[in-house]
C-alpha positions as CSV (number, residue, x, y, z in Angstrom):
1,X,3.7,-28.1,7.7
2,X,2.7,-26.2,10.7
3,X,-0.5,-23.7,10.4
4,X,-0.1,-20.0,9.9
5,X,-1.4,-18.4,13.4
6,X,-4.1,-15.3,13.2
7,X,-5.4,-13.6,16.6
8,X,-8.0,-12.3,16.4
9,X,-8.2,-9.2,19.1
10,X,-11.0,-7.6,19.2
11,X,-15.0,-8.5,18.1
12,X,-15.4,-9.3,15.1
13,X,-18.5,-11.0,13.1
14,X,-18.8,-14.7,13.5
15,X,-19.0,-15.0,9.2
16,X,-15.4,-13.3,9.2
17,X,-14.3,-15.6,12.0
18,X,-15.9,-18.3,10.2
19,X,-14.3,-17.2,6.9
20,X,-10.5,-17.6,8.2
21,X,-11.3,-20.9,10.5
22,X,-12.5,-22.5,7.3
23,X,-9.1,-21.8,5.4
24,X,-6.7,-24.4,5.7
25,X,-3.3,-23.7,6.9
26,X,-4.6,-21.3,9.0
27,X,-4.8,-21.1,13.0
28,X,-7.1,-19.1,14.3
29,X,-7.1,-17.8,17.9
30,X,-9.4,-15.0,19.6
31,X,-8.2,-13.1,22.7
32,X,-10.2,-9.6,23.3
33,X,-10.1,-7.1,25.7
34,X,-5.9,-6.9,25.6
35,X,-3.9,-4.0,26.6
36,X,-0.8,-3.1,24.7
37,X,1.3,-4.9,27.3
38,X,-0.8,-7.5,27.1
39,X,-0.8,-7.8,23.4
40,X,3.2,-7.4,23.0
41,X,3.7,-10.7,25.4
42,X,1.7,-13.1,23.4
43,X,1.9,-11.8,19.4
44,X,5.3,-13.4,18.8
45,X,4.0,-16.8,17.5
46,X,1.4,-15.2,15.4
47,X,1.8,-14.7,11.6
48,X,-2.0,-12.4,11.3
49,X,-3.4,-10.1,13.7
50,X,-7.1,-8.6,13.2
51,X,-8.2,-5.8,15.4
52,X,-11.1,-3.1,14.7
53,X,-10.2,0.2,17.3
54,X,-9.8,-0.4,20.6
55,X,-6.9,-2.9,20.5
56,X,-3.8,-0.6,20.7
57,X,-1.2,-2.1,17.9
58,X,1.4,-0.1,19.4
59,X,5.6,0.2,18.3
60,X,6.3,-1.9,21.4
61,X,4.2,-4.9,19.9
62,X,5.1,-4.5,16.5
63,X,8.6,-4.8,18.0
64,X,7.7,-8.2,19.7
65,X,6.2,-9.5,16.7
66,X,8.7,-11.1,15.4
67,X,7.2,-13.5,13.1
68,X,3.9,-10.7,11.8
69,X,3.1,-10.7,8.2
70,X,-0.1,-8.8,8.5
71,X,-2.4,-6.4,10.1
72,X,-5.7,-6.5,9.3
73,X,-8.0,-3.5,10.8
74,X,-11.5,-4.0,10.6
75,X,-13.0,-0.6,9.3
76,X,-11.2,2.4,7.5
77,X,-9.2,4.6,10.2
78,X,-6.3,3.4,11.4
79,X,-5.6,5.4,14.6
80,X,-4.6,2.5,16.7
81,X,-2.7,0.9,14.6
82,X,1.7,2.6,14.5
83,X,1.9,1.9,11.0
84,X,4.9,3.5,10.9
85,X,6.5,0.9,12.7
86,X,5.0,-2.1,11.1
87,X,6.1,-0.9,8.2
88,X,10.4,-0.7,8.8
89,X,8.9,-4.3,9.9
90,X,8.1,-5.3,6.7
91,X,4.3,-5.8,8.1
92,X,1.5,-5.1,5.9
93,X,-0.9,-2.9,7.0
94,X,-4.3,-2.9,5.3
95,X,-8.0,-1.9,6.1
96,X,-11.5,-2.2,5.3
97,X,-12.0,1.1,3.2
98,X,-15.4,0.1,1.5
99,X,-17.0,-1.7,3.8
100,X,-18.8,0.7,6.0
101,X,-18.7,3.7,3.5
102,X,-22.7,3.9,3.3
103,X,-23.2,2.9,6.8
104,X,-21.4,6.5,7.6
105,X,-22.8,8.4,5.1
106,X,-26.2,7.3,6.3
107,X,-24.8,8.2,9.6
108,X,-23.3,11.7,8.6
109,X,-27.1,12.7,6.9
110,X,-29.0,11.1,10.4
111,X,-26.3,14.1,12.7
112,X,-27.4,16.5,10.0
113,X,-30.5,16.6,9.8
114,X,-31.2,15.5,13.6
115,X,-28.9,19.0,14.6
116,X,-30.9,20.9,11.7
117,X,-33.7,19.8,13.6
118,X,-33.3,19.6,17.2
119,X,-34.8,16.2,17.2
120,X,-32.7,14.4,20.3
121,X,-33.4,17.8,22.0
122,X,-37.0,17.6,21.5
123,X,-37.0,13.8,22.0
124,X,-35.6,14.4,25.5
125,X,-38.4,16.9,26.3
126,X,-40.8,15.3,25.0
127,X,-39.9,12.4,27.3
128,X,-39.5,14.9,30.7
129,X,-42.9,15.0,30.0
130,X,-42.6,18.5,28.4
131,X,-44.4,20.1,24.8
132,X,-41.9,22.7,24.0
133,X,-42.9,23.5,20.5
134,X,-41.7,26.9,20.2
135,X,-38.1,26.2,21.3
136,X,-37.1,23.6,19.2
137,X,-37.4,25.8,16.1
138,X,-35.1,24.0,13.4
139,X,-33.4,24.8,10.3
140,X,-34.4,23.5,6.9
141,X,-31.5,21.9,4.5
142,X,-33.0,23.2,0.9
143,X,-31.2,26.0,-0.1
144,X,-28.2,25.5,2.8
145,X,-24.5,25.2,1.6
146,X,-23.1,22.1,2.4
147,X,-19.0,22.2,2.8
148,X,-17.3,18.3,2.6
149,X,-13.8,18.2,3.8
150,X,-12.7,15.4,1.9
151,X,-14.1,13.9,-0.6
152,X,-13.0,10.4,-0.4
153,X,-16.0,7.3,-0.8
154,X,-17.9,8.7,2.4
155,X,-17.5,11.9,1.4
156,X,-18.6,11.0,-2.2
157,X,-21.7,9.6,-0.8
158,X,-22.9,12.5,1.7
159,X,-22.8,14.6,-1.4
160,X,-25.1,12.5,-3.0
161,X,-27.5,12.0,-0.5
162,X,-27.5,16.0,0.4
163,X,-28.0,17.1,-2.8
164,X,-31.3,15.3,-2.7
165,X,-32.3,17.6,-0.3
166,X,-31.8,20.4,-2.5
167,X,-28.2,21.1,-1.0
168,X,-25.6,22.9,-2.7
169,X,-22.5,21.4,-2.0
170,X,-19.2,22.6,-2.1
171,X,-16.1,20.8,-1.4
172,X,-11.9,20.7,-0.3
173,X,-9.7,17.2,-1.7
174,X,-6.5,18.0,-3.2
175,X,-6.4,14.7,-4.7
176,X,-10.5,14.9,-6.4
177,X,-9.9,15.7,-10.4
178,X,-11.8,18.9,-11.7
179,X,-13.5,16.1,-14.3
180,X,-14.6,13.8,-11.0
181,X,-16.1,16.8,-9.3
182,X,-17.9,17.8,-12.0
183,X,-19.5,14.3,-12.4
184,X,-20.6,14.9,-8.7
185,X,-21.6,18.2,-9.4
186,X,-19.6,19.1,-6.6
187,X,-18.0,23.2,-7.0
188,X,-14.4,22.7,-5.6
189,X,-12.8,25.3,-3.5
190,X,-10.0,26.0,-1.1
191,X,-10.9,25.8,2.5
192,X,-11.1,29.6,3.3
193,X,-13.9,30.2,0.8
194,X,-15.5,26.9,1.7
195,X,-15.4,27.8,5.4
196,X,-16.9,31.3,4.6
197,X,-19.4,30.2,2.5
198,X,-20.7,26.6,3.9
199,X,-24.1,26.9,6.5
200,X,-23.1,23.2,7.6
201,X,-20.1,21.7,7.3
202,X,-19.1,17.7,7.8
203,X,-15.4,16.5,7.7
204,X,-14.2,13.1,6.5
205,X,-10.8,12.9,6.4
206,X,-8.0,10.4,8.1
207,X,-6.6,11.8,11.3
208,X,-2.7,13.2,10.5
209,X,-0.5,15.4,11.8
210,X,-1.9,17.3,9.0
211,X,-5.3,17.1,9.7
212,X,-5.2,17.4,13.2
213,X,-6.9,20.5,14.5
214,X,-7.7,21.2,10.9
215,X,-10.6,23.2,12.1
216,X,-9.8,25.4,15.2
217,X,-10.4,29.3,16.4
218,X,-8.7,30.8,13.5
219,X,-11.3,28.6,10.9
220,X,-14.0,29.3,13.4
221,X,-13.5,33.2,12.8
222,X,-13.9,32.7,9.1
223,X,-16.7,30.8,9.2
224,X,-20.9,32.5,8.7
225,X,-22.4,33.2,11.9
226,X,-24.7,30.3,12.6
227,X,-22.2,27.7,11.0
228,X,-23.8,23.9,12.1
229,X,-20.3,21.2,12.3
230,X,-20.4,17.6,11.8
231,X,-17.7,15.0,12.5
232,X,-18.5,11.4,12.3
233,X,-15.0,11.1,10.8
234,X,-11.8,11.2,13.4
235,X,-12.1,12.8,17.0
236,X,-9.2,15.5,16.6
237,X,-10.0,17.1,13.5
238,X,-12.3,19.6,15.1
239,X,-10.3,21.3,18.0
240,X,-12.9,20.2,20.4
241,X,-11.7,23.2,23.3
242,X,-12.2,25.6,20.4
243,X,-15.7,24.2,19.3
244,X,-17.2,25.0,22.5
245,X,-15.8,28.3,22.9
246,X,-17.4,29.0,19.3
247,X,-20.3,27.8,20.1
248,X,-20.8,29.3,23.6
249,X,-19.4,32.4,22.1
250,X,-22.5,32.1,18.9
251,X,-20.3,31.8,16.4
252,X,-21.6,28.6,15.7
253,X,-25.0,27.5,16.0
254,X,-24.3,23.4,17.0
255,X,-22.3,20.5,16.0
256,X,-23.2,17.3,16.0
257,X,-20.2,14.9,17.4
258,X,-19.9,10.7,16.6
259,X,-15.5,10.4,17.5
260,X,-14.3,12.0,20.0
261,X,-10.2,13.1,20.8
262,X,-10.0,10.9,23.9
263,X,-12.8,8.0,23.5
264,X,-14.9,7.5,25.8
265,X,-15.1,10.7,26.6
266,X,-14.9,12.2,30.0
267,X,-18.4,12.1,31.9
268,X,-18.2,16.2,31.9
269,X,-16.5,16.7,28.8
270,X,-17.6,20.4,27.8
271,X,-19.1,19.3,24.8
272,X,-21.3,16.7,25.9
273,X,-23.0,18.8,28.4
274,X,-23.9,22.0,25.7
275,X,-27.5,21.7,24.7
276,X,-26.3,22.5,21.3
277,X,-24.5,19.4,20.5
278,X,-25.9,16.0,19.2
279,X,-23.3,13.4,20.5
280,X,-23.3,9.6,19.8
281,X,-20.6,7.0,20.4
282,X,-18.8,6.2,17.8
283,X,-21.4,4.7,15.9
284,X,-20.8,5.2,12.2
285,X,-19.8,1.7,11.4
286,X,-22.2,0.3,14.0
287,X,-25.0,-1.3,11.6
288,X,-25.4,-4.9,10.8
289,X,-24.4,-4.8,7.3
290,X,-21.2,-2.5,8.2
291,X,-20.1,-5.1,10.8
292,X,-20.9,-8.2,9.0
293,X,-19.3,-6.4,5.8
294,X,-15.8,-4.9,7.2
295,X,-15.9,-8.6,9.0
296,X,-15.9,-10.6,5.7
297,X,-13.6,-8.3,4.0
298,X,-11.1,-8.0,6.6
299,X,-10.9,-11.6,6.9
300,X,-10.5,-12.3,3.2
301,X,-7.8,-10.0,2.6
302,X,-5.9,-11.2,6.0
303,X,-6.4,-15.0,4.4
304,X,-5.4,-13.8,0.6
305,X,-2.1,-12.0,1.8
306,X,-0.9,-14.8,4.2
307,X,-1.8,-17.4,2.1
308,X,-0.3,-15.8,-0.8
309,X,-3.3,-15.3,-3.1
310,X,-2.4,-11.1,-3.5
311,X,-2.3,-8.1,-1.3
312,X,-5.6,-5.6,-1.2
313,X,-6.2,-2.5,0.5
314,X,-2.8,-2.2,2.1
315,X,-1.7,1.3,3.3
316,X,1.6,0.9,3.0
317,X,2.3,-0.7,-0.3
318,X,0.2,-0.6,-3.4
319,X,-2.9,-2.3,-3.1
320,X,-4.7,-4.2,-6.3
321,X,-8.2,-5.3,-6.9
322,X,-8.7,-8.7,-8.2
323,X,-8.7,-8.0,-12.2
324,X,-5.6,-5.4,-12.1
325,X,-3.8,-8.8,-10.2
326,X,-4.3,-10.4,-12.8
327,X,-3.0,-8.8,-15.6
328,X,-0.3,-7.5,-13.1
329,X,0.7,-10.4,-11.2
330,X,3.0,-12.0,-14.3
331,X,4.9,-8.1,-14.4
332,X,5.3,-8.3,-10.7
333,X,6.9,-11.9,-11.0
334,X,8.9,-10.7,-13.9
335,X,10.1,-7.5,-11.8
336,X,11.2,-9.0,-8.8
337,X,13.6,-11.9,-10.8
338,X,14.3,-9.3,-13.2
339,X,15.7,-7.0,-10.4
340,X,17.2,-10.2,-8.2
341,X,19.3,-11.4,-11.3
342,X,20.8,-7.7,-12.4
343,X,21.9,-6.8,-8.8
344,X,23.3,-10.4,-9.1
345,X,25.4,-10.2,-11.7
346,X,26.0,-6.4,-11.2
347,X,27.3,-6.6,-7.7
348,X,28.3,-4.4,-5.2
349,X,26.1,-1.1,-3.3
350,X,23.4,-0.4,-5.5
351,X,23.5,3.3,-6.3
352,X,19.9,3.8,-9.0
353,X,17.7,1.8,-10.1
354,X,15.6,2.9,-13.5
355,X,13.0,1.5,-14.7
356,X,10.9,1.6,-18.0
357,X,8.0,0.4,-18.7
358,X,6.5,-0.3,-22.2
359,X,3.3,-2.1,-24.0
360,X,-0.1,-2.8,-21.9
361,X,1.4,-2.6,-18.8
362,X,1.7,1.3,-19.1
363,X,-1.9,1.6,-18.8
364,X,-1.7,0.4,-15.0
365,X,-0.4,1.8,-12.0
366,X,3.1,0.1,-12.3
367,X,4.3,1.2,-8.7
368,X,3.4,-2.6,-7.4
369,X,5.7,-3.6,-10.2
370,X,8.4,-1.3,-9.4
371,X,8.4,-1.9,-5.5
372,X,9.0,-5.7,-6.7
373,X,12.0,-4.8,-8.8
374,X,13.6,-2.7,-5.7
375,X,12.4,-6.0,-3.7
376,X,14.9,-8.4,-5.9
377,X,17.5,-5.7,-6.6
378,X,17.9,-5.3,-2.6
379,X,17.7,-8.7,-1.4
380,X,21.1,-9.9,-2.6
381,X,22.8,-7.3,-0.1
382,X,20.0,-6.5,2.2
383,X,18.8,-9.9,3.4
384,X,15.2,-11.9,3.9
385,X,13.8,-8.7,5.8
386,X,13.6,-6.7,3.1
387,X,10.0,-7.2,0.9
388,X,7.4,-5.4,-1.0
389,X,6.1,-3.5,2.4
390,X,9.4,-2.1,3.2
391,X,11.7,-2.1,0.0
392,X,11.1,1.8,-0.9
393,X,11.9,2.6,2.4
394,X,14.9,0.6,3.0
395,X,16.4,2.2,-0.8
396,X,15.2,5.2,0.7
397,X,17.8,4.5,3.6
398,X,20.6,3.4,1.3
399,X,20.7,6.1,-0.2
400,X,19.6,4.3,-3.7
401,X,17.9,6.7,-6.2
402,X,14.7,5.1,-7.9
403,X,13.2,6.3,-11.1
404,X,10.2,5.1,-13.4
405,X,9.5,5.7,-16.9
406,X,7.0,4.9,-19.4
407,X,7.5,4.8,-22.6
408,X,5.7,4.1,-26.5
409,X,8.6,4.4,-28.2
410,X,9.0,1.2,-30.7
411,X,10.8,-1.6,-29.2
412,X,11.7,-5.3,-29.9
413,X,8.7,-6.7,-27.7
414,X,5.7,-5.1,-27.8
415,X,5.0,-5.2,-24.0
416,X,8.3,-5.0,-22.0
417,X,10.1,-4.1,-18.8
418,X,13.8,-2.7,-18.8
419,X,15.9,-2.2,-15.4
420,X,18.8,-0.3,-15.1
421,X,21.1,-0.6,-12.3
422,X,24.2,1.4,-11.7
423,X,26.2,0.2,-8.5
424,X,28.6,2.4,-6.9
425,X,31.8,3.0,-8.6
426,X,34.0,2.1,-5.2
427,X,32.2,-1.5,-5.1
428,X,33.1,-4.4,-6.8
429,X,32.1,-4.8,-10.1
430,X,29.7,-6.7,-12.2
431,X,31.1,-11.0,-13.1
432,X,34.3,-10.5,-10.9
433,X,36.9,-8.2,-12.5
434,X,37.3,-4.9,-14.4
435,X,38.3,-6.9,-17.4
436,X,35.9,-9.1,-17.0
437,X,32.5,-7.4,-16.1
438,X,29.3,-7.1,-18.3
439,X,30.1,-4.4,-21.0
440,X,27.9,-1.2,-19.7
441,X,24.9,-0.3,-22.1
442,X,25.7,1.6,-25.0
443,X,23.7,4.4,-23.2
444,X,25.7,4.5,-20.2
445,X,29.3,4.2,-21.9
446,X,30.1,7.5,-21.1
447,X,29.0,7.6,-16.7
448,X,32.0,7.4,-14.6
449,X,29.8,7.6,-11.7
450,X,29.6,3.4,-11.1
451,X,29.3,0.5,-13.2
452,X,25.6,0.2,-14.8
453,X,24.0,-3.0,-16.3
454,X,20.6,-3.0,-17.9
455,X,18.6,-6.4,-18.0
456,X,15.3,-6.5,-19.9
457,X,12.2,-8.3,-19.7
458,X,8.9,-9.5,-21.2
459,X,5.6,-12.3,-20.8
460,X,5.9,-15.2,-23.0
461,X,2.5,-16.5,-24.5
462,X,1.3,-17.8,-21.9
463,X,2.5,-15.1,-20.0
464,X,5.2,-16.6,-18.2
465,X,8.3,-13.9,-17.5
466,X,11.3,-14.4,-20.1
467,X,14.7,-12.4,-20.0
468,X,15.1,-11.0,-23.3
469,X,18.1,-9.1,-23.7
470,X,21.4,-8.6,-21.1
471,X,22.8,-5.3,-22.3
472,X,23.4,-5.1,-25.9
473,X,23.1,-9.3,-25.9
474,X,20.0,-10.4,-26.7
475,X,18.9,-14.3,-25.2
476,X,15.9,-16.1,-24.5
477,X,16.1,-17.1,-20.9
478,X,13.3,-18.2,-18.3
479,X,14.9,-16.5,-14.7
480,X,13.9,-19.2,-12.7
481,X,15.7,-21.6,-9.7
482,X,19.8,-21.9,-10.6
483,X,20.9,-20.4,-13.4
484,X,24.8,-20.1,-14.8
485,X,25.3,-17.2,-16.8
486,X,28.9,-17.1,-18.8
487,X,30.6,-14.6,-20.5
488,X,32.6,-16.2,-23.7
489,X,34.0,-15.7,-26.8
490,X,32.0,-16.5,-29.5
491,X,34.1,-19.4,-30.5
492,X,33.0,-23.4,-31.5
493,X,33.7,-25.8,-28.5
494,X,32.5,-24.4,-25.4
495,X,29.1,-25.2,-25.1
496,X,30.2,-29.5,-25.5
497,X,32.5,-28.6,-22.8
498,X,30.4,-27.1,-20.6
499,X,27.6,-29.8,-21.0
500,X,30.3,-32.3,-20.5
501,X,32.0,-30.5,-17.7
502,X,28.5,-30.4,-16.2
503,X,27.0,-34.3,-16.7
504,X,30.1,-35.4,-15.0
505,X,29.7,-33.6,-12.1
506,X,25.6,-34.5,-12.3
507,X,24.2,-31.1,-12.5
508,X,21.5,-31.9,-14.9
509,X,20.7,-28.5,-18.0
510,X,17.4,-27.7,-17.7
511,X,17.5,-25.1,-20.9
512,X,20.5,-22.8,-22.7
513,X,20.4,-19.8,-24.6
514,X,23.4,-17.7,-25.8
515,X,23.7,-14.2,-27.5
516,X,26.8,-12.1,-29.2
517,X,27.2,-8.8,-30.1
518,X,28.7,-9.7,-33.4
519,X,30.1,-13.6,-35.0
520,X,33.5,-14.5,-33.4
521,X,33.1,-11.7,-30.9
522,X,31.9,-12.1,-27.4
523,X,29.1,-13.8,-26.1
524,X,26.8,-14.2,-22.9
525,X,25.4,-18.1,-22.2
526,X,22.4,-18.7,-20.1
527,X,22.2,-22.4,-18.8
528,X,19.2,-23.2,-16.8
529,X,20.5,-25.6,-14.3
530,X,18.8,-28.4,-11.8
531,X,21.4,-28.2,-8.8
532,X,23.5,-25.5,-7.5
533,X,27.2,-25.7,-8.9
534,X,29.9,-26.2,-6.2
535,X,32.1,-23.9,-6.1
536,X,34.8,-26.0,-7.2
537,X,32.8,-26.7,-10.6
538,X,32.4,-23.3,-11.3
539,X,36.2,-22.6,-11.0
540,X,36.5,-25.4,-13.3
541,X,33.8,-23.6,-16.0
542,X,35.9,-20.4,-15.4
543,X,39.2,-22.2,-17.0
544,X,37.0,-23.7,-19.6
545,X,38.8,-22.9,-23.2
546,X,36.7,-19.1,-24.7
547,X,35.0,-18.7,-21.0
548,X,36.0,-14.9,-19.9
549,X,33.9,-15.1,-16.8
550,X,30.9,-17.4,-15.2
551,X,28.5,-16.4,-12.3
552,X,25.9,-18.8,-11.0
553,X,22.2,-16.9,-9.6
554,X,19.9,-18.3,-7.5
555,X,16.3,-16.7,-8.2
């Protein structure tokens, strides 16, 4: 079996390097220093792609990657990377949020207090040969308001470190809990108050089309006289023409600059040149245990995903850390078959899919679960492209509504998953013909919107995944490999002629469960099979004496 290629484009630790050369069934290749163009004319063999920010993973070479599985970006931002695109790919997208998350906080409290303080200013005297004492007056930080713009793991961690400085801190995250922030002892506010009432203020958010130009002249007005900015976060969340008219204007006292909108910037970029501003390049990840940290991490999850050992810190599908795989993992197999065998039988456009959840699982975040139900349910009419990256945006495209449930209400299994699929009503139906199909849920009798079949799940013992009940008939079926699923009277007879019917044609019975909705009346059959049935075997099961209907699935 031929190796799974990884380039690796840009620098990157020699322990990550070493990490992925040292997995087998992988190829590892570095090429730095590529432009886009470059970079779109050689990724098509390549499976794994590694980059930290310069190299340019643009829509062009996403396009030409026709055989990418995964990005893997070295650090937290993702600026260079059209993840957009990767994503109607199917490519996973995934980052190294953790690993230089103290490295920048250190960073973000060195620009503070070395603006608060004057200290590159002074340093730069000092070395003309000058002893300026008097104009290199600094600010202390006791007492000072600091305002966080996001209050993510970096932000999290300037808090910390400021308060020890006797810092007040207020802060703006739409997503940080009022219980979270008061473990912090952060006060939350919205960013007006927090812009009139912060002496120094620090950003850490992504870069969006949201959070571009976040602060500009407007939030500049608002701010106190005096106002000190830090951004060792994203160049273009500070409007960087607006920060030096504010602070040639006085309005603010300095800022001190790490990322820049154009990088490098221009020799006389305004804001270099002001005497006020403490710039450095780009250096918040740039320590020895950042590098060799994002390195390691970056590599393991590029190895894990392509490998097929789970998916972590992906930004554009759910991401899991290595216990909640665990107990998840089982659900997510159970999902995907559970979803591939009811738009199986079902047939047709897919219309909704509904899922409920029940038992342990509900304590979880059950969106990797549900993204690997709409994986199965789509596959059958959408094709190999389709996967847990891209399967809520492809529904999203069809048109198919998705909903999720949890629910404690008492069922049959104490830890179960139940999916719903309605199909639209001008498709074909579910097992062939009208008088044929599945009889709909007892729930659904009464939609004329489309046709709706519910399949439901659960773990065995040893949690292996187990379909449990087809509608109202309840089986005990593994959804694995070929299976032949048969609608029946409940009548003696068929199951000797369909085991006959089958050893002569040598398609071995791997396992066979049945249920009925009442003895004598009608009956679903589940035979685990070895081989596919030909189609001319399967038209033979259909004429068998009590079979209404028979479908083989391939899971």
């Amino acid at each position: 079996m031929a190796p799974i290629r990884v380039l690796i484009a840009d620098q990157l630790s020699d322990d990550g390097i070493k990490l992925l050369r040292q997995e087998s069934g992988l190829a590892v290749d570095i090429k730095t220093g590529l432009s886009s163009k470059e970079l779109a004319q050689i990724i098509e063999p390549y499976e794994g792609l590694v980059v930290r920010s310069s190299t340019k993973v643009t829509a062009e070479v996403i396009e030409r990657a026709v055989h990418l599985k995964v990005i893997g970006r070295a650090g937290v931002g993702l600026d260079n990377v059209d993840a957009d695109a990767a994503t109607k790919r199917g490519i996973i997208v995934m980052n190294v949020p953790a690993g230089n998350t103290i490295s920048t906080a250190e960073h973000t409290c060195s620009m503070i207090l070395a603006l608060a303080r004057r200290i590159p200013q002074a340093q730069a005297s000092l070395k003309a040969g000058l002893w300026e004492r008097s104009k290199f007056v600094g600010v202390e930080l006791f007492g000072k308001t600091l305002g966080i713009v996001g209050m993510g793991k970096i932000g999290t961690e300037v808090a910390k470190r400021a308060q020890v400085f006797g810092m007040r801190v207020i802060a703006y995250d739409p997503f940080l809990s009022t219980e979270r922030a008061q473990q912090l002892d952060v006060q939350m506010m919205e960013l007006e108050p927090l812009y009139r009432e912060a002496d120094i203020i620090t950003v850490h958010t992504p870069l969006t089309e949201e959070t571009r130009h976040l602060i500009s002249t407007p939030q500049f007005a608002l701010m106190k006289p005096g106002v000190r900015l830090i951004n060792c976060a994203r160049g273009g969340i500070i409007d960087e023409q607006a920060l030096h008219a504010a602070i040639t204007s006085g309005q603010v006292a300095g800022a001190a600059i790490d990322v820049f909108e154009q990088e490098p910037p221009a020799k006389d970029h305004p804001l270099v040149a002001l005497d006020q501003v403490v710039c450095t390049p780009h250096l918040g990840a740039s320590t020895q245990e950042a590098q060799l940290n994002v390195a390691i991490d970056v590599a393991k999850q590029v190895a894990d995903a392509l490998l097929g050992r789970g998916i972590r810190n992906a930004v554009n599908m759910p991401s899991l850390d290595a216990q909640t795989l665990k107990v998840l993992q089982p659900y997510i197999l159970l999902g995907e078959r559970l979803g591939s065998l009811t738009a199986q039988l079902i047939g047709g456009q897919i219309a909704e899919v509904r899922v409920t959840y029940v038992g342990e699982v509900t304590a979880y975040d059950t969106s990797p679960i549900t993204l690997a139900i709409l994986k199965g349910v789509l596959q059958p009419m959408v094709g190999e492209n389709v996967n847990y990256v891209n399967a809520s945006l492809i529904a999203a495209e069809r048109g198919v509504k998705v909903i999720e449930a949890k629910s404690n209400r008492p069922e049959e299994f104490a830890n179960l998953l139940s999916v719903e699929v309605r199909n639209d009503p001008s498709t074909r139906p579910a097992m062939g013909g009208d008088s044929l199909r599945i009889i709909p849920s007892e729930r659904s009798q009464s939609r004329d919107d489309g046709r709706t079949l519910v399949l439901q799940g659960t773990l065995s013992a040893r949690r292996e995944p187990r379909i449990v009940k087809i509608d109202r008939y309840f089986v005990e079926a593994t959804p694995e490999g070929y299976m032949l699923i048969i609608k029946n009277q409940d009548k003696p007879g068929l199951i000797g002629q369909l085991g006959t019917l089958l050893g002569e044609s040598n398609i071995n019975i791997a396992g066979m469960t049945n249920g009925r909705d009442a003895p004598g009346g009608t009956a679903i059959t589940v035979v685990n099979i070895d081989q596919p049935v030909p189609p001319n075997v399967l038209d033979r099961v259909k004429t068998l004496t009590h079979v209404l209907d028979a479908k083989l699935i391939k899971l």
